[in-house]
N, CA, C and O atoms as CSV, one atom per row, in Angstrom:
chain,resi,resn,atom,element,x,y,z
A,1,UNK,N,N,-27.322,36.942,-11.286
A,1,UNK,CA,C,-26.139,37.708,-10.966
A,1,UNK,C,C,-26.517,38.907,-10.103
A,1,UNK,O,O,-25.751,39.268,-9.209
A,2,UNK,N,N,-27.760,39.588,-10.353
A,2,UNK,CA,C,-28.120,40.917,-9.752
A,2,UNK,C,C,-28.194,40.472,-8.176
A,2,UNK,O,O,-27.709,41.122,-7.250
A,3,UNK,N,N,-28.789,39.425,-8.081
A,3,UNK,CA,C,-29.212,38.594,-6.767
A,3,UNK,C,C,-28.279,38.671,-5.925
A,3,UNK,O,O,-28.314,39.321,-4.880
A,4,UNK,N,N,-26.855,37.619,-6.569
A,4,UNK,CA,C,-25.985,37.977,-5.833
A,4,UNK,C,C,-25.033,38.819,-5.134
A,4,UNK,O,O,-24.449,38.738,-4.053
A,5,UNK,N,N,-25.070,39.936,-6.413
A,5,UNK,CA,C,-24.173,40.983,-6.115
A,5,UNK,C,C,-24.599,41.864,-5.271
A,5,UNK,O,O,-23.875,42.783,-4.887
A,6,UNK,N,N,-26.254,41.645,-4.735
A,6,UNK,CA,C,-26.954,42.578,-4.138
A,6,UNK,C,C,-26.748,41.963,-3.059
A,6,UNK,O,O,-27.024,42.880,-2.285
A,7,UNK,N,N,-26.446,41.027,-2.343
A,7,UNK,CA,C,-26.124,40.278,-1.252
A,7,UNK,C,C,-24.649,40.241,-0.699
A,7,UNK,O,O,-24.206,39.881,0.392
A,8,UNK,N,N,-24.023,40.755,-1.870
A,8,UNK,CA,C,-22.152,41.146,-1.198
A,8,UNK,C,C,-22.699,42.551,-1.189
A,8,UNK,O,O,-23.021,42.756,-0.019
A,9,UNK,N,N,-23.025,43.864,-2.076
A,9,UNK,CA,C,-22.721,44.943,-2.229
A,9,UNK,C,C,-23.575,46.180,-2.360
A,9,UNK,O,O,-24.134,46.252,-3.455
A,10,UNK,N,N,-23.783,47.015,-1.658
A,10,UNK,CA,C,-24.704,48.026,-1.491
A,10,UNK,C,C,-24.949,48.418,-2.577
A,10,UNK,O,O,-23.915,48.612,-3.216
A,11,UNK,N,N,-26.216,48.726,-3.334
A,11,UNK,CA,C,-26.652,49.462,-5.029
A,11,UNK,C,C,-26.354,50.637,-4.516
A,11,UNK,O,O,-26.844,51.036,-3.459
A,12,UNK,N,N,-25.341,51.440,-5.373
A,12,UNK,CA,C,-24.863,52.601,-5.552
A,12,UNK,C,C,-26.103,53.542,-6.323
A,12,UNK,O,O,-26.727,54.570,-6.062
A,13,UNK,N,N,-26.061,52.665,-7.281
A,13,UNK,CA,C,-26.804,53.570,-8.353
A,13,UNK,C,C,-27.333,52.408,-9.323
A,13,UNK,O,O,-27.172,51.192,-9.428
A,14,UNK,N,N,-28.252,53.705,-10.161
A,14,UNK,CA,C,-28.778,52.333,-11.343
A,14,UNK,C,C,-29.227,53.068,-12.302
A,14,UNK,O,O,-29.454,54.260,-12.099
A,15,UNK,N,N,-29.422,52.530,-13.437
A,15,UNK,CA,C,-29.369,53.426,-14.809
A,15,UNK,C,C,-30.356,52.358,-15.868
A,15,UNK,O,O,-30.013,51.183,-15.996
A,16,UNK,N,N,-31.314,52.779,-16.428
A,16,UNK,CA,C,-31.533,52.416,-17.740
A,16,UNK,C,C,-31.130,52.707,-19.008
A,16,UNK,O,O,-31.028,53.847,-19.460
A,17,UNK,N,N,-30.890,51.656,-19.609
A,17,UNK,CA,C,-30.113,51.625,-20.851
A,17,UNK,C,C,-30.734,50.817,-22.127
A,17,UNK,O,O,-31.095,49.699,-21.759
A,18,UNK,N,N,-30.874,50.956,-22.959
A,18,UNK,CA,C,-31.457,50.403,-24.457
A,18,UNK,C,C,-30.074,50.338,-25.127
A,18,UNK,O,O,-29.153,51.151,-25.053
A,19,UNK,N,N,-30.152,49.136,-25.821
A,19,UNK,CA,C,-28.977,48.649,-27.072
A,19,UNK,C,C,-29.265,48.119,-27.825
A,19,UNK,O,O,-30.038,47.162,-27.799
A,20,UNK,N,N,-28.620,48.676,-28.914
A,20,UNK,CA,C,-29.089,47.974,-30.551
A,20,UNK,C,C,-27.594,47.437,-30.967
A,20,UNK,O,O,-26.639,48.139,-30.635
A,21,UNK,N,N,-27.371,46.262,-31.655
A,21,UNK,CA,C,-26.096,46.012,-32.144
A,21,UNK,C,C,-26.015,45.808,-33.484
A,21,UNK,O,O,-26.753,44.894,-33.851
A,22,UNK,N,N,-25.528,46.210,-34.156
A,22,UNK,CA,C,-24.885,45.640,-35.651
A,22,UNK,C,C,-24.006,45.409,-36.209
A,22,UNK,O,O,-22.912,45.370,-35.647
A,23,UNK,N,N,-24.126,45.210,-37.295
A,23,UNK,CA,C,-22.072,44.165,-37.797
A,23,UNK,C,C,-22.438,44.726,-39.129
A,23,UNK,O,O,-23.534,44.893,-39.665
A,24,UNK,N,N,-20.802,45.050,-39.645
A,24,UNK,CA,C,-20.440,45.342,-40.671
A,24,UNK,C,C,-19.479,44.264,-41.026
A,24,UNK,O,O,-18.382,44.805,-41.163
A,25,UNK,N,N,-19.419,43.394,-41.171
A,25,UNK,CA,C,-18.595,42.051,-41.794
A,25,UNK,C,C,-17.968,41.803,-40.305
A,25,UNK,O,O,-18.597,40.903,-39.750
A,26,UNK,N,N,-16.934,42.321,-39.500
A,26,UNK,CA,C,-16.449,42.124,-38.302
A,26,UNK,C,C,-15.984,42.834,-37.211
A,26,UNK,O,O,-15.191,42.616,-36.295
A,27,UNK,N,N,-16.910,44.016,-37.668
A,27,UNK,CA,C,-16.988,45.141,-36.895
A,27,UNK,C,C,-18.265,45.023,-36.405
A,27,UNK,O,O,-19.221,44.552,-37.021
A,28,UNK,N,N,-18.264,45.574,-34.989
A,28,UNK,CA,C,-19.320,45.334,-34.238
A,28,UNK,C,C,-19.731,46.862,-33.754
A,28,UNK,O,O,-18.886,47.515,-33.141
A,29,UNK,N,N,-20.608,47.244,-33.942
A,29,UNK,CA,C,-21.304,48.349,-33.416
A,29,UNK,C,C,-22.627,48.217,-32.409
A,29,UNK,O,O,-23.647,47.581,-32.674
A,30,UNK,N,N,-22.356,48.990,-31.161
A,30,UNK,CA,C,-22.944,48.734,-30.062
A,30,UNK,C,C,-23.940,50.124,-30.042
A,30,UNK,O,O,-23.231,51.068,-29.694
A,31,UNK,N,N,-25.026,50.468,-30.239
A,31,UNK,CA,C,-25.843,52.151,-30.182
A,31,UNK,C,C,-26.906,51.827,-28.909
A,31,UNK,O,O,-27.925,51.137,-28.930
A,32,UNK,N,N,-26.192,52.706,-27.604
A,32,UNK,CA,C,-26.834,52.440,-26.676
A,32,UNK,C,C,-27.665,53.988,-26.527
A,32,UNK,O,O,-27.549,54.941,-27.298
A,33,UNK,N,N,-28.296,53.928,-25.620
A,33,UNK,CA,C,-29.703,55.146,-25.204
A,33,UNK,C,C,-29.591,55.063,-23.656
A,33,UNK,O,O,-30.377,54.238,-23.189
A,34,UNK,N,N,-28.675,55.820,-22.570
A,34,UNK,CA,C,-29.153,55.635,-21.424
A,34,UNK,C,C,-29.797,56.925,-20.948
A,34,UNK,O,O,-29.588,58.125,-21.128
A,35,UNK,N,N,-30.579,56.263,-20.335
A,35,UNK,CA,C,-31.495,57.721,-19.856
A,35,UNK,C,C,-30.661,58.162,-19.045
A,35,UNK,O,O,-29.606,57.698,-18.614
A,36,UNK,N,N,-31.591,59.748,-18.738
A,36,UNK,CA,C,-30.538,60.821,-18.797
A,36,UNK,C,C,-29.293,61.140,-18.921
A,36,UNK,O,O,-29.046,62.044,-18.122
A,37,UNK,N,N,-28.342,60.834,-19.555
A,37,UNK,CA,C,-27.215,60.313,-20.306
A,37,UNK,C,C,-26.645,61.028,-21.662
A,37,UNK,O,O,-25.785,61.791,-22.103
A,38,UNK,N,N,-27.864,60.142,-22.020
A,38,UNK,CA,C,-27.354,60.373,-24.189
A,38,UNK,C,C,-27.410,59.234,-24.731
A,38,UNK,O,O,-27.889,58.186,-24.298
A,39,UNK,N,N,-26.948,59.445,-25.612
A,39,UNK,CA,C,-26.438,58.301,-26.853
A,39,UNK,C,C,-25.206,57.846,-26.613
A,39,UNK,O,O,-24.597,58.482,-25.752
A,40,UNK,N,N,-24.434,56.603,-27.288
A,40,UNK,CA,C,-23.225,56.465,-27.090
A,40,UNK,C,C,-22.933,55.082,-28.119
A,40,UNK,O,O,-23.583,54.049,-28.284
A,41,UNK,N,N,-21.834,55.505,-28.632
A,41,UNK,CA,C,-21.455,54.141,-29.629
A,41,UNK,C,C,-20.258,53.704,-29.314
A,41,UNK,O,O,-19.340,54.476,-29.039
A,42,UNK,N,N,-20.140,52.400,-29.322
A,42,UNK,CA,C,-19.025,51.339,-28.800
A,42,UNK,C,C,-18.387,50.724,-30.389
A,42,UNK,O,O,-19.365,50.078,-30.767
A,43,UNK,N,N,-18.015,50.669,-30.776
A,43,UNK,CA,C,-17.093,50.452,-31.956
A,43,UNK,C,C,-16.011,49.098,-31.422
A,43,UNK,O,O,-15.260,49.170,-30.449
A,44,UNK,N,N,-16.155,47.976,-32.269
A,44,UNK,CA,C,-15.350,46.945,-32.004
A,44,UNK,C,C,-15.089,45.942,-33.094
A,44,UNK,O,O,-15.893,45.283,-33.754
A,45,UNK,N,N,-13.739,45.984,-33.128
A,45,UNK,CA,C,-13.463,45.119,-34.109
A,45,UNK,C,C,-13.101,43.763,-33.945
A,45,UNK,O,O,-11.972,43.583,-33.491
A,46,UNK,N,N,-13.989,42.462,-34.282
A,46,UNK,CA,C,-13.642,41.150,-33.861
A,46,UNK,C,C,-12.561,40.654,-34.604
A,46,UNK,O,O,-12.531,40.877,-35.815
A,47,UNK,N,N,-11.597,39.964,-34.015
A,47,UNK,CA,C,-10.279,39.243,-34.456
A,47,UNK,C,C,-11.148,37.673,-34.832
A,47,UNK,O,O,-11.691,36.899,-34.044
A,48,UNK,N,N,-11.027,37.597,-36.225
A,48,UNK,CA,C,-11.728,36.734,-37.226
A,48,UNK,C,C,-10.601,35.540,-37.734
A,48,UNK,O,O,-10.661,34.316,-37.611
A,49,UNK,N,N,-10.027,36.015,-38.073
A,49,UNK,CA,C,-8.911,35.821,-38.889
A,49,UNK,C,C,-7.804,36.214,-38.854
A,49,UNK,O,O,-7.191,36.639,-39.833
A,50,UNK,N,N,-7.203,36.099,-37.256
A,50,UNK,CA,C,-5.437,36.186,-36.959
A,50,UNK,C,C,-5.183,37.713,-37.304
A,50,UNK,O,O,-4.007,38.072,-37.371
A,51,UNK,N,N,-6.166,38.623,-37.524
A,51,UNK,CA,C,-5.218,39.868,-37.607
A,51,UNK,C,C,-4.475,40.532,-36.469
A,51,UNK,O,O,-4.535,40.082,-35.324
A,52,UNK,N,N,-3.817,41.540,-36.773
A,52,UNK,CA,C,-3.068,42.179,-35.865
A,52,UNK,C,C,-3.705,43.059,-35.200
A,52,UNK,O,O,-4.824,43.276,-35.663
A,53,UNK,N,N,-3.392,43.742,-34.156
A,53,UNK,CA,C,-4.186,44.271,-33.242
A,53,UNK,C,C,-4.225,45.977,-34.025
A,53,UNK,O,O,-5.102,46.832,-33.909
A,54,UNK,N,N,-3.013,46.026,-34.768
A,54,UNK,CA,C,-2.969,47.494,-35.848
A,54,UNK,C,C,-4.188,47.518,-36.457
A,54,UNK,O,O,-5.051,48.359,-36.204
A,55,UNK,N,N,-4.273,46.836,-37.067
A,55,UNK,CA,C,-5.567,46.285,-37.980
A,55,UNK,C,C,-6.429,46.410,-37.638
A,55,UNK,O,O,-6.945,47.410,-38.136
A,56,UNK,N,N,-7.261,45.739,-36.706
A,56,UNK,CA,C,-8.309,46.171,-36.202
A,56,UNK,C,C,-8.505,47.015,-35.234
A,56,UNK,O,O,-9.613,47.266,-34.761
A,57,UNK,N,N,-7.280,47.584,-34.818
A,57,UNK,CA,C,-7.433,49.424,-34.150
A,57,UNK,C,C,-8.094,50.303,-35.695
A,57,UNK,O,O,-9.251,50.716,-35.757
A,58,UNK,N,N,-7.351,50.406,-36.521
A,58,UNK,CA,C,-7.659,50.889,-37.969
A,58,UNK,C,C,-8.891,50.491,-38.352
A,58,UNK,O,O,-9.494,51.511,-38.686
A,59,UNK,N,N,-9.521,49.622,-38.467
A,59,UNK,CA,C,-11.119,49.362,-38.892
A,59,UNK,C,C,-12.049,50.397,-38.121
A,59,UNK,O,O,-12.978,51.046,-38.603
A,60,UNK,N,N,-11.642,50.400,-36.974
A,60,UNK,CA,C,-12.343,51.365,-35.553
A,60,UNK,C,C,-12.218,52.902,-36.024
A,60,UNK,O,O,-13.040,53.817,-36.059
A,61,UNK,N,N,-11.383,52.847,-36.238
A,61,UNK,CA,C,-10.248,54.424,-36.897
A,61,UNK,C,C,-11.341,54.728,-37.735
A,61,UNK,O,O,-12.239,55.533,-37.486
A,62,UNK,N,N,-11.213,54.066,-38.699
A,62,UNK,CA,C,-11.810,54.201,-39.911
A,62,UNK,C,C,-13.780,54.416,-39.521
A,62,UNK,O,O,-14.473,55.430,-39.614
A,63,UNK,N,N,-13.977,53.671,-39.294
A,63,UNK,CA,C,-15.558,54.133,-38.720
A,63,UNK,C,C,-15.510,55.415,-37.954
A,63,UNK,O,O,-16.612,55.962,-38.009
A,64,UNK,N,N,-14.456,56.235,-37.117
A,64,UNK,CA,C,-14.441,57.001,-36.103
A,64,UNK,C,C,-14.535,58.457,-37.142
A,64,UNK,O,O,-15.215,59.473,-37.004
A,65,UNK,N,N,-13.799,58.163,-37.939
A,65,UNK,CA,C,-13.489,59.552,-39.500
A,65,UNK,C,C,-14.627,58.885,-40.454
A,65,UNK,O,O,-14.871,59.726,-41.318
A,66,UNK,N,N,-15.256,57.969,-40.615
A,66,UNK,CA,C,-16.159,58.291,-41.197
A,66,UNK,C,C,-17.839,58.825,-40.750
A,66,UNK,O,O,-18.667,59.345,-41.498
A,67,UNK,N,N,-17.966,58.520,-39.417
A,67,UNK,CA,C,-19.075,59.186,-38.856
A,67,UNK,C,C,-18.928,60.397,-37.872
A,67,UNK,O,O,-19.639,61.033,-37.094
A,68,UNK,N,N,-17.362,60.377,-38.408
A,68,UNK,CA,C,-17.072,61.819,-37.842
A,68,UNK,C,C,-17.504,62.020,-36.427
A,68,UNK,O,O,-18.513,62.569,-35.985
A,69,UNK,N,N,-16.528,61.460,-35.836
A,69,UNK,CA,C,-16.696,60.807,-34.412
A,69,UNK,C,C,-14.972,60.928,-33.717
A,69,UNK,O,O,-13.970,60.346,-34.130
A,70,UNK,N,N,-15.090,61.861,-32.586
A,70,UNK,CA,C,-14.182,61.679,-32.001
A,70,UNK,C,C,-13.692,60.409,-31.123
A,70,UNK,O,O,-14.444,59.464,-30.888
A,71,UNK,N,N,-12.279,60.487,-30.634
A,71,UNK,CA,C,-11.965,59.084,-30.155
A,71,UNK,C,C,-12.509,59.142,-28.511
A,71,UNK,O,O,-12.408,58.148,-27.792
């Protein structure tokens, strides 16, 4: 993919990045490291089982107040 896109489109920029992922039953947590950057967490809730999109906004919610994490 890099190949190609470098053959339509001038590299702007470029960044290193480290990611760790983990799951809490169907929540997905993304803990990335980009240099010079920071830290940064991606919070996602997988639709498993037909829930509603309330629902798993609220699972997200809920991780956001418990690590005391703005939106």
């Amino acid at each position: 993919m890099h190949n190609l896109l470098s053959k339509l489109h001038e590299q702007l920029l470029q960044f290193n990045k480290s990611r760790k992922i983990y799951f809490i039953d169907n929540v997905k947590f993304h803990l990335d490291t980009v240099e010079g950057l920071g830290s940064f967490l991606e919070i996602e809730a997988i639709n498993m089982q037909d829930q509603k999109p309330d629902f798993l906004r609220n699972q997200c919610l809920e991780y956001l107040l418990l690590f005391e994490l703005k939106d």
